[in-house]
C-alpha positions in Angstrom: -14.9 1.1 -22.9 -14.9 2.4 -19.6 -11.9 2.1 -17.7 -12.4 -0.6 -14.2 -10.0 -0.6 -11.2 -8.1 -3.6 -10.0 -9.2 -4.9 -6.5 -6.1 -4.4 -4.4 -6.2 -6.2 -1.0 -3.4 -5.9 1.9 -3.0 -9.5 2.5 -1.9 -11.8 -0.9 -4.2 -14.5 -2.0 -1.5 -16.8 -1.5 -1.7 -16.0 2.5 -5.3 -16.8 2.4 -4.7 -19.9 0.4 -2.4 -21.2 2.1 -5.0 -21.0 5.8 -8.2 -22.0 3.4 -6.4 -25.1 2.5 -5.4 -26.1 5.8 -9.4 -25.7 6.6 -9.1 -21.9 8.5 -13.1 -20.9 7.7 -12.3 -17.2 8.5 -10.0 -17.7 5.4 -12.2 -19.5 3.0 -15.2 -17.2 3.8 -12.7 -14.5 3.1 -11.2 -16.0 -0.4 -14.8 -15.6 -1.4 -15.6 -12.1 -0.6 -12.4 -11.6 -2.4 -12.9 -12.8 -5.3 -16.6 -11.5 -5.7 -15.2 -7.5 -5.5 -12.1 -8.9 -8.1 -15.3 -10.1 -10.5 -17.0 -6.6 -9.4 -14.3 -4.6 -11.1 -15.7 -1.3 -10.7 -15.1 1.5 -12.8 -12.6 4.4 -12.4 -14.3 7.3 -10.6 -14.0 10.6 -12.3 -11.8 13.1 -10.4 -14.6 15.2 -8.5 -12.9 18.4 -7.6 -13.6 19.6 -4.2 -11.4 21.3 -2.2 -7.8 21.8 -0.4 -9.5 21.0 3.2 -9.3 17.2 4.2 -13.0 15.4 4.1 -13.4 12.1 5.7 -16.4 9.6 6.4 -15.9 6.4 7.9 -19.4 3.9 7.9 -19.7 1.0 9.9 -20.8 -1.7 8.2 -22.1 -3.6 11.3 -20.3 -7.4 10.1 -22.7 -6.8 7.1 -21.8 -6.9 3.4 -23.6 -4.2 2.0 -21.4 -1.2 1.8 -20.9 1.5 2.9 -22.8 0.7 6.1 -24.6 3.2 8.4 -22.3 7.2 8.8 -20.2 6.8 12.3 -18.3 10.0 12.3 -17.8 12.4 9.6 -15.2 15.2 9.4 -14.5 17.9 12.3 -17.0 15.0 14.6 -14.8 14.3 17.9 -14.0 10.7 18.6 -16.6 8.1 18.8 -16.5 4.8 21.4 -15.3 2.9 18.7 -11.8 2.2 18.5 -11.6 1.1 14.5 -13.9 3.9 13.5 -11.3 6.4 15.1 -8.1 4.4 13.7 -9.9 4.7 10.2 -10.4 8.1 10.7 -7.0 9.2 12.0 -5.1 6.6 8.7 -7.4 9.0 6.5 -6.1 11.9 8.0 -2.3 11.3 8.2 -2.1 9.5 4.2 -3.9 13.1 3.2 -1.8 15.1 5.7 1.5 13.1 4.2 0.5 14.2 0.4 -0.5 17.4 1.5 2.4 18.5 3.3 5.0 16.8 1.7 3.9 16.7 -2.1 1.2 19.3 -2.3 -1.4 16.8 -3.3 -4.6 17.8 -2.6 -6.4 14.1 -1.7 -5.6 11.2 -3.8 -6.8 12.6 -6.6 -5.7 15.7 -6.5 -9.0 17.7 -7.0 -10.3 17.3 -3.1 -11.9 13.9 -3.1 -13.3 13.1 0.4 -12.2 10.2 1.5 -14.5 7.4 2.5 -14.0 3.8 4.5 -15.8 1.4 6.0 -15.0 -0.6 8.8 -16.7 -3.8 10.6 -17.2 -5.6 6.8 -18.4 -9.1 7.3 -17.9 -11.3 10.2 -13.8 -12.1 10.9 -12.9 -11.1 7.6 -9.1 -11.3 6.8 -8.3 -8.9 4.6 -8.6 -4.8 4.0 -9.1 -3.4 -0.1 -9.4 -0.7 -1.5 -12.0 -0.9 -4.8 -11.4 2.2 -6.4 -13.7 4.6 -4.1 -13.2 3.7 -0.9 -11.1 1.5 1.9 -13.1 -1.5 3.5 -11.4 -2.5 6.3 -11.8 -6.6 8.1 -11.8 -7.0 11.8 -9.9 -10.0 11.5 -10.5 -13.4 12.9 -8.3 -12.7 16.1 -5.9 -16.0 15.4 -4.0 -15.1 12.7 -5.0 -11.4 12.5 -6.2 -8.6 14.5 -8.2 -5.3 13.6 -6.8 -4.1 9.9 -7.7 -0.1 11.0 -5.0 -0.5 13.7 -1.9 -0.8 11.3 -1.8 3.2 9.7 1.0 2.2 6.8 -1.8 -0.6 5.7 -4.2 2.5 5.1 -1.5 4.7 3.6 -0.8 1.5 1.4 -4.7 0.8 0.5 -5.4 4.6 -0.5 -2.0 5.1 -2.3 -4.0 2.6 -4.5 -5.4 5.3 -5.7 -3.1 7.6 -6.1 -1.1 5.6 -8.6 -4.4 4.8 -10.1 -5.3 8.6 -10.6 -1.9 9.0 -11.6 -0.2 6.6 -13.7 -2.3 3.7 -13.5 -0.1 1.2 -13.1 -1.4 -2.2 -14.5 -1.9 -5.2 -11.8 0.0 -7.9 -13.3 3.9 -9.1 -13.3 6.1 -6.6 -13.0 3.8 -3.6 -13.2 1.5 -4.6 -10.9 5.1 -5.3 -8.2 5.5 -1.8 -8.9 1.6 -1.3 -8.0 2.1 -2.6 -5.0 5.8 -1.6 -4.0 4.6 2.3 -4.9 1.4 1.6 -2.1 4.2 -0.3 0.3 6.5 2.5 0.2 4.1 5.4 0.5 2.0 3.5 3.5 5.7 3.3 5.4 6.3 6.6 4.8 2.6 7.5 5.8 3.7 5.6 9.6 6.9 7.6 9.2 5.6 10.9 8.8 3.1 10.3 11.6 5.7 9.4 14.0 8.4 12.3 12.7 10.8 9.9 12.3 13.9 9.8 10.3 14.9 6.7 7.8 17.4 5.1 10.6 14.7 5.2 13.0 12.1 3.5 11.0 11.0 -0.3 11.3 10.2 -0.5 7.5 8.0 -3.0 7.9 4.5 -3.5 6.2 1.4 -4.5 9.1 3.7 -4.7 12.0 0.8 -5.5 14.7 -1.2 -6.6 12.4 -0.2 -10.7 13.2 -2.2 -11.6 16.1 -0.5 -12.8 19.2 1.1 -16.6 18.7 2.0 -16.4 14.8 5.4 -16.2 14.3 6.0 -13.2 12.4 6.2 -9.2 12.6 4.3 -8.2 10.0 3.2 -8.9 6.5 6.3 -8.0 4.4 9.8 -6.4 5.6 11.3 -3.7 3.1 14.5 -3.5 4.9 14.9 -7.5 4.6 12.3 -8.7 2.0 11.2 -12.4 3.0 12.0 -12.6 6.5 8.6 -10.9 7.7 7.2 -14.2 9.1 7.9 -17.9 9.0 4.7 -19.8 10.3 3.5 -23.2 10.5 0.3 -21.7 9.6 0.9 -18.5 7.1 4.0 -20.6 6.0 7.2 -18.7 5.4 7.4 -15.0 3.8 8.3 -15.5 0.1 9.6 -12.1 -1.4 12.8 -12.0 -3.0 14.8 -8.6 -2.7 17.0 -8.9 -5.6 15.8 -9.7 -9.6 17.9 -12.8 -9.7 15.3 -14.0 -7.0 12.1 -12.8 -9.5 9.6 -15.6 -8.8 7.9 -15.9 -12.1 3.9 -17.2 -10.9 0.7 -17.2 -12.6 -0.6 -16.9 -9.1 -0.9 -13.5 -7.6 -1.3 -11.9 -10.4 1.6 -13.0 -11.7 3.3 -12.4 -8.1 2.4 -8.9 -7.7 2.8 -8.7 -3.9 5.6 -10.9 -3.9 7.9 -9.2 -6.4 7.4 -6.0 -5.0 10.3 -7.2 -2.8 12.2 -5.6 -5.1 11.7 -2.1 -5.8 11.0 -2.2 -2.4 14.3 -2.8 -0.9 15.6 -0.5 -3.3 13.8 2.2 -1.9 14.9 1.0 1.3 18.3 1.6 0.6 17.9 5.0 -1.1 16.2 6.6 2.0 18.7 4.8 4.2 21.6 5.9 1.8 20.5 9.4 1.7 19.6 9.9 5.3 17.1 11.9 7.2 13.0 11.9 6.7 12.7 9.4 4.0 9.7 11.2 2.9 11.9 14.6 1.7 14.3 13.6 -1.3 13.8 9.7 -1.7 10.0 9.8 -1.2 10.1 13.0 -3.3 11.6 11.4 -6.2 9.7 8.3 -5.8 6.7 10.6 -6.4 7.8 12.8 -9.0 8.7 9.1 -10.9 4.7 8.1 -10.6 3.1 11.7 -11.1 5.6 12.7 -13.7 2.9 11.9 -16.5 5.8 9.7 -18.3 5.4 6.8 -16.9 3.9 3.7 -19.0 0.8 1.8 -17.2 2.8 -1.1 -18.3 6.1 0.0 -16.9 8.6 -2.5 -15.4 11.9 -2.5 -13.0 14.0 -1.0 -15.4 11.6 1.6 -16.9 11.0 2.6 -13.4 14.0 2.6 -12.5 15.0 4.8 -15.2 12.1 7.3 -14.0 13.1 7.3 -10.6 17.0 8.6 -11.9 15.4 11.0 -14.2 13.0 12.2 -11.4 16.2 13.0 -9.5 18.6 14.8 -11.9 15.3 17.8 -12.2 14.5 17.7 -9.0 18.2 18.0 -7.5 20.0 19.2 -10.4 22.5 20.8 -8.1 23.0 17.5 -6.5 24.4 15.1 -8.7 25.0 12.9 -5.9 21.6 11.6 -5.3 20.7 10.7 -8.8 23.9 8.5 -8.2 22.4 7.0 -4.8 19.1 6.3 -7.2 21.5 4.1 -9.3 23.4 2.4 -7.4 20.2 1.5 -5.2 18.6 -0.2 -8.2 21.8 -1.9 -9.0 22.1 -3.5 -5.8 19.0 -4.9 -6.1 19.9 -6.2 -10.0 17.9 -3.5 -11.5 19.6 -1.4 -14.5 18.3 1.8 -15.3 20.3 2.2 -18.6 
């Protein structure tokens, strides 16, 4: 049986819900694109080795829904007149330049694989995904959200999608499928970080800041620094992660709460980076990766199994540092996670 990819949007079902219900069309029209790529389920694309050099396409899909949409600037092209065909293309470029420099990683997976988007999909839709091949990115309806290519952690986020999926495939559901998403959370903040050379203090830590249109009162989607205080809105309704495990909200919804648990982990890495100081994307983003690459980590893995990756990532990688294996811990544990 051939192996299909989960469809993992930016903004939770329960976000769209929530505006569908209170009769927001952008959001019902959006629900139902949604749920036709979740049905899709497209199958894992083989690694296709390429390269070391950074390939990029962005298509414009024109507010149609066939994808990929007419070619709007390929790699080496110099910027176009429009804006979210350059933001796509620049994301592209700083979540490979992030792997690249930082990890070695050639692309996400590893092998050179050119890195395709498509921008404009459907009219006002309110989301951005990535299916297993390529980013789509919404324009937004302009009263809740704005243009999804103008946030670059939500691109980091959407292609480390499929990273972990080339790497250890994380399942999307429950506590695995937290991890899913708190894996893509960190690695889009550290995407923004990276971009902007900045150092952990420095950093907002916050998922989609810009992305709320003007009016909604919020920052951003989700706040790894303070899970659940990202927004509080009549309309979006209040931000529900919880950023310790006596908080878990167990759901059937969401996957079984897959972007709301990610709270979690999330704040943990938080508090790592912040613990051990400097660019978060050296030793805590380091480890963080060696924990997802390392080729030891179950699909089905929760907190704790994680957790315990994330310490073991540490002692090999800074054996002459017991310190920061330590600071792994005792992040986890303040957070209610174990790692044994």
């Amino acid at each position: 049986m051939t192996a299909a990819t989960p469809f993992c949007s930016i903004v939770p079902p329960y976000v769209l819900d929530r505006l569908a219900e209170a009769g927001h069309e952008p959001a019902v029209r959006s629900l139902v694109l949604d749920a036709a790529h979740r049905a899709a389920r497209l199958a894992v694309p083989a690694p296709t080795p390429g390269g070391t050099a950074l390939s990029r396409v962005v298509c414009d899909a024109g507010h149609a829904r066939k994808l990929p949409g007419r070619t709007a600037r390929t790699e080496g092209q110099t910027p176009v007149a429009d804006p979210s065909v350059n933001h796509a293309y620049d994301g592209l470029g700083a979540t490979f330049g992030l792997y690249a420099d930082a990890y070695g990683r050639h692309s996400i997976d590893d092998q050179g694989m050119r890195l395709d988007a498509t921008v404009h999909y459907s009219q006002h839709y309110d989301n951005a995904f990535w299916d297993g091949h390529r980013m789509v990115f919404g324009d937004g309806d302009g009263e809740i959200f704005g243009d999804f290519t103008a946030c670059i952690d939500v691109i980091g986020h959407e292609l480390t999608h499929g990273v972990t999926q080339f790497t250890a495939g994380l399942e999307y559901h429950d506590q695995p499928g937290a991890l899913n998403e708190s894996v893509s959370d960190v690695f889009g903040s550290l995407v923004k970080q990276y971009a902007l050379r900045q150092d952990a203090a420095d950093a907002d830590w916050l998922i989609g800041a810009g992305l709320l249109a003007p009016g909604v009162q919020g920052v951003a989607l989700r706040s790894m620094k303070a899970p659940g205080t990202a927004y509080d809105d009549p309309r979006l309704g209040k931000d529900p992660q919880p950023a310790h495990l006596r908080d878990y909200v167990q759901t059937s919804e969401d996957n079984g709460g897959v972007h709301i648990n990610s709270g979690i982990p999330n704040h943990a890495f938080y508090l790592l980076a912040t613990a051990l100081g400097g660019r978060a994307w050296d030793r805590a983003g380091r480890i963080w990766y060696d924990a997802l690459t390392g080729r030891r980590l179950p699909a089905d893995a929760d907190f704790t199994a994680f957790a315990r990756a994330t310490v073991a990532a540490a002692r090999a990688r800074y054996a002459d540092q017991p310190s920061v294996a330590d600071t792994v811990t005792a992040s986890w544990a303040q957070v209610g996670v174990s790692p044994g």
